[in-house]
N, C-alpha and C positions, 0 to 999 in steps of 0.2 A: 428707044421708048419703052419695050420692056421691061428695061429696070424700071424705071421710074412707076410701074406698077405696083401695090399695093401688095405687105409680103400675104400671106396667108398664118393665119392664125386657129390654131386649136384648144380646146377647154381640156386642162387635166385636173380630177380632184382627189384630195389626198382627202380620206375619212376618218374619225377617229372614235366613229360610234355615234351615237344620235347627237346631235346637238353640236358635233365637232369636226365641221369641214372646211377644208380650205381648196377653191380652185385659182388656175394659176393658169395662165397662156402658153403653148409651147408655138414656137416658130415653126414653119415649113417652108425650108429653100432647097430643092432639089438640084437648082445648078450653082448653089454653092454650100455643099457641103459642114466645110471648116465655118465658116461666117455661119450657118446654122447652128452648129453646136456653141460657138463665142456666146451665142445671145442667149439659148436654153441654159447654157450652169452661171450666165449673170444671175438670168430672173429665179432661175431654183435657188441660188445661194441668197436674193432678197428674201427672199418666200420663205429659208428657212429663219434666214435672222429676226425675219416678224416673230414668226413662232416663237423664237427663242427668248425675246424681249417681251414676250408677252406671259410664258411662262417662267421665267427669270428664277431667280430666290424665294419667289411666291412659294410663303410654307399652303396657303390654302390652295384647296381643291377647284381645275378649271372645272365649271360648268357647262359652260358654250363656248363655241370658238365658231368666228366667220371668215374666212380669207374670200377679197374679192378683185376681181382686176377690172379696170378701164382703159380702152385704147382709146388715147387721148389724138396724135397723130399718125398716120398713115398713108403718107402719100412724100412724092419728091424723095425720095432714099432716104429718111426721116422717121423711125418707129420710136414714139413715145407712147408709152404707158405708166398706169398706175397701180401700185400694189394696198393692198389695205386687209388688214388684221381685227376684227372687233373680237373680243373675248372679256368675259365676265366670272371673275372668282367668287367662289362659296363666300358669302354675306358682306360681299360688295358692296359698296353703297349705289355705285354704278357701274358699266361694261367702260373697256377703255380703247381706242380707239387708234391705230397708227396707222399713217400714210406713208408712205415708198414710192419715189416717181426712177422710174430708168429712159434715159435719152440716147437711143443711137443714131451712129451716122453711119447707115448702109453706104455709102458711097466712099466712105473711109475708113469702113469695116472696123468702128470703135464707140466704144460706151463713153460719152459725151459728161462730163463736170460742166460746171454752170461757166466757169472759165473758156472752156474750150468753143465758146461761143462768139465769145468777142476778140476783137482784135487786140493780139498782144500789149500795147501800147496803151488801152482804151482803160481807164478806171469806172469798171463798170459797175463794182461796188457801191462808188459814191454816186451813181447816176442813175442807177436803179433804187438807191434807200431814198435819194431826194422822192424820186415819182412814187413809193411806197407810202413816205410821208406826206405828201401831198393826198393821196387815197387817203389815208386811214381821216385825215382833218376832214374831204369833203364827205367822206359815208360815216362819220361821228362815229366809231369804231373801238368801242370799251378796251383800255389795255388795262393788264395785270401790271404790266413791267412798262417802262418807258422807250421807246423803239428809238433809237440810230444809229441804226444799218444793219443789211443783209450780213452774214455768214460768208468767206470766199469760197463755201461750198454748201450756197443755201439751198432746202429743199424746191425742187421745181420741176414743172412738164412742159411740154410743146404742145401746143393745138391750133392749127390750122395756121390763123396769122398771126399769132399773139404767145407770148411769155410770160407761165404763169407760174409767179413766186406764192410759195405757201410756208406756213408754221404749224408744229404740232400744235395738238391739243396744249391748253396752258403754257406752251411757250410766252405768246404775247397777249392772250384774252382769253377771259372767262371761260371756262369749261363749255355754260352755257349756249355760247356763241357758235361751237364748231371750228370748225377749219378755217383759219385765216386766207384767205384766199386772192389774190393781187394781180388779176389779168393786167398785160404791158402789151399797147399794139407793138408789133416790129417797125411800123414806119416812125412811129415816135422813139423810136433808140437807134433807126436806121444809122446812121454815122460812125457806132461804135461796134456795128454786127460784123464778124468775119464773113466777108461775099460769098468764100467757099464754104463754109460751114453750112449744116441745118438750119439758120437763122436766114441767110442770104440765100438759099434756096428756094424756102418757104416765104420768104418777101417778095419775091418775081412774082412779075403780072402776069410772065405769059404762060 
């Protein structure tokens, strides 16, 4: 029962003078060491690519920058989080905004793709873009682009019972809109979830 305890997590923030901070989660597993460090240089390696994409080939000058994390889940040897970058260049029209999700499976001491969810076999691409489609028709959900289907490595996090697929900014809707955002219960994709995986873990009743 132990493991199955909730890891512990720490706030680290990197500064870069007023207006320019980013914090980020550090892991803490004292009885295991190596799996401690696997999941610390995944999240600092996210953390710095935000940075990096955000400051890119931009000839203008950052003015602010925000890194911010969400532990999305935390429980059943399952740590999902989320990373996020806002930053706003000198005479911007507006700040721009990135999201980063990381999925581990403590219990198979590996950072989880949206694949390694479902069962080899299971076309979980075209059975998740169906139920995504069906969302965006019943919440009338403004698109830029015409949507069918996920990515085989679309962005997404874990939270509690549910699978939630998301798009950047202007990927698929309006700036104005925000984050596309597409909760999935587990028990509605049950069929196609790996048992042993984070999915069929976090679907267990007991």
């Amino acid at each position: 029962m132990y493991n199955q305890l909730p890891v512990q997590i720490n706030t680290v923030k990197i500064s870069g003078g007023k207006d320019k901070n980013v914090f980020y989660p550090r892991v803490v597993m004292h009885q295991n060491q190596h799996l401690e460090r696997t999941l610390n240089t995944a999240i600092v390696n996210q953390t710095q690519q935000l940075i990096n994409k955000q400051i890119g080939n931009m000839p203008t000058t950052v003015m602010e920058m925000l890194g911010l994390y969400e532990i999305k889940n935390n429980q059943r040897q399952v740590l999902s989080l989320s990373l996020s970058n806002y930053t706003y260049h000198e005479h911007a029209a507006h700040g721009m905004t990135y999201i980063k999700s990381l999925t581990f499976d403590l219990q198979q001491e590996r950072l989880c793709e949206l694949k390694d969810l479902f069962k080899a076999d299971s076309d979980y691409i075209q059975r998740l873009s169906a139920i995504i489609s069906q969302q965006i028709k019943q919440r009338d959900i403004p698109l830029i682009n015409d949507f069918t289907k996920i990515q085989p490595n679309q962005d997404f996090y874990v939270a509690d019972k549910a699978l939630v697929i998301y798009f950047q900014l202007y990927e698929l809707t309006p700036y104005v809109f925000g984050f596309p955002m597409f909760p999935i219960s587990l028990y509605e994709i049950q069929n196609i979830v790996d048992e042993n995986g984070p999915l069929g873990r976090l679907s267990m009743n007991n």
